[in-house]
N, C-alpha and C positions, 0 to 999 in steps of 0.2 A: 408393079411386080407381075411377073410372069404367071397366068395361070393355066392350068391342066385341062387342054381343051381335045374334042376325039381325034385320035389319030396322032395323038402323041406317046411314047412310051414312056411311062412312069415308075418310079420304084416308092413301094410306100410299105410302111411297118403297120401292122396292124394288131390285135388282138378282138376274134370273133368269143360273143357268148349268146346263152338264150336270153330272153327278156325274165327268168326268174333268176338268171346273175350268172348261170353255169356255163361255166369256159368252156370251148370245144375247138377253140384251134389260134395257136398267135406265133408269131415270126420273131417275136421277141427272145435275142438273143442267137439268131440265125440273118443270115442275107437278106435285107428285103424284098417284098412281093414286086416282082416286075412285069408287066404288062402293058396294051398296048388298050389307051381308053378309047370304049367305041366299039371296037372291035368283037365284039359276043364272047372274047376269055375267060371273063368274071361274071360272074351270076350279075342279074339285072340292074338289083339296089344299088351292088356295089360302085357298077363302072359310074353308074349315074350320079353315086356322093361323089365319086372323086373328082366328078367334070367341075370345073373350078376352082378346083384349091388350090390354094399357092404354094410353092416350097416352104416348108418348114412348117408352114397351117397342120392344126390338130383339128379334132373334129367327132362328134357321135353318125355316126349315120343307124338310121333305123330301119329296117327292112323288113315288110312283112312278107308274107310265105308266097304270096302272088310272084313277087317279086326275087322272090330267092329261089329255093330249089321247088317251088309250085306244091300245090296241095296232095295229096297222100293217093295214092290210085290205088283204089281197092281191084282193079286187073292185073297188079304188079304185085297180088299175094297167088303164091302157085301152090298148088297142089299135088305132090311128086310122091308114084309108087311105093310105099316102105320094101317091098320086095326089090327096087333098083337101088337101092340104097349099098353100096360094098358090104360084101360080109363081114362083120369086127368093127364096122365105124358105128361109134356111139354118138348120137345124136344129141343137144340139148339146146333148152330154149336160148334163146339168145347168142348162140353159136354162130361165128360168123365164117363165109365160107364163099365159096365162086364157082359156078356153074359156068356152064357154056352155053349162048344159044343157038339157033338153028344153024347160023353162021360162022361159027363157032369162037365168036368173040366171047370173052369172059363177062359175065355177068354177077357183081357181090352182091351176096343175099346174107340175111339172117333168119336162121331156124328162130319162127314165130310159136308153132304148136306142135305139141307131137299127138297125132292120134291112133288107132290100133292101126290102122291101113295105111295108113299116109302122113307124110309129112308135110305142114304150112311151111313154106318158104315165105321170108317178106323180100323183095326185090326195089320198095322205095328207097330213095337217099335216106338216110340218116336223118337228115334235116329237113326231109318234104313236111309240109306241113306247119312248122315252126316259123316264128316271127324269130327275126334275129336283132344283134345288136351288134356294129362293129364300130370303138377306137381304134381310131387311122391318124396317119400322120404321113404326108406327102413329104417324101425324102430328098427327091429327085425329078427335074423331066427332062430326060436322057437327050 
């Protein structure tokens, strides 16, 4: 049986959660994930569980944070003027929202802290930092 080796295009269904059980992202019940293994598309873990599975193969893969979206960088919390803030925008923790940076690509962040002067911006992934857990199931190798 044929298996999923780099530089093949694959489509595969999965459903990601953290290692305390909570979902945060599945294909299930939409198109499957298609990509190209090998190829730096998917985070590290992933492309690396899929190298080998066969069509139709299920499968846990485990990923930890090294290997996923990398550890938390305390240089990616920013510290932004309350006075450049637009007049009438209300701020709140957890707020999520998109900056621009010097270059003026878009940069999402979450409002971390609000303090009298300033506001913490957090600019890490969502999931830096976090061990993850994905069922997979290899649909496809296109």
């Amino acid at each position: 049986m044929k298996q999923a080796k780099k530089g093949d295009v694959v489509r595969v269904h999965y459903t990601g959660r953290l290692t305390d059980g909570d979902q945060f992202d599945s294909s299930v019940g939409r198109e499957p994930l298609e990509f190209t293994v090998g190829a730096g598309q998917m985070i590290k873990g992933f492309d690396a569980g899929v190298e080998g599975m066969a069509v139709g193969e299920k499968k846990i893969i485990n990923i930890p944070f090294a290997e996923g979206y990398g550890p938390r960088d305390e240089q990616a919390m920013i510290e932004f003027p309350m006075n450049q803030v637009p007049e009438g925008m209300k701020l709140e923790p957890g707020m999520q929202l998109q900056l621009q940076n010097q270059q003026g690509y878009p940069v999402p962040v979450v409002v971390a802290e609000l303090k009298d002067d300033v506001v913490i911006f957090d600019a890490n992934h969502s999931l830096a930092g976090k061990d993850l857990v994905f069922d997979v199931e290899l649909v496809e190798i296109v």
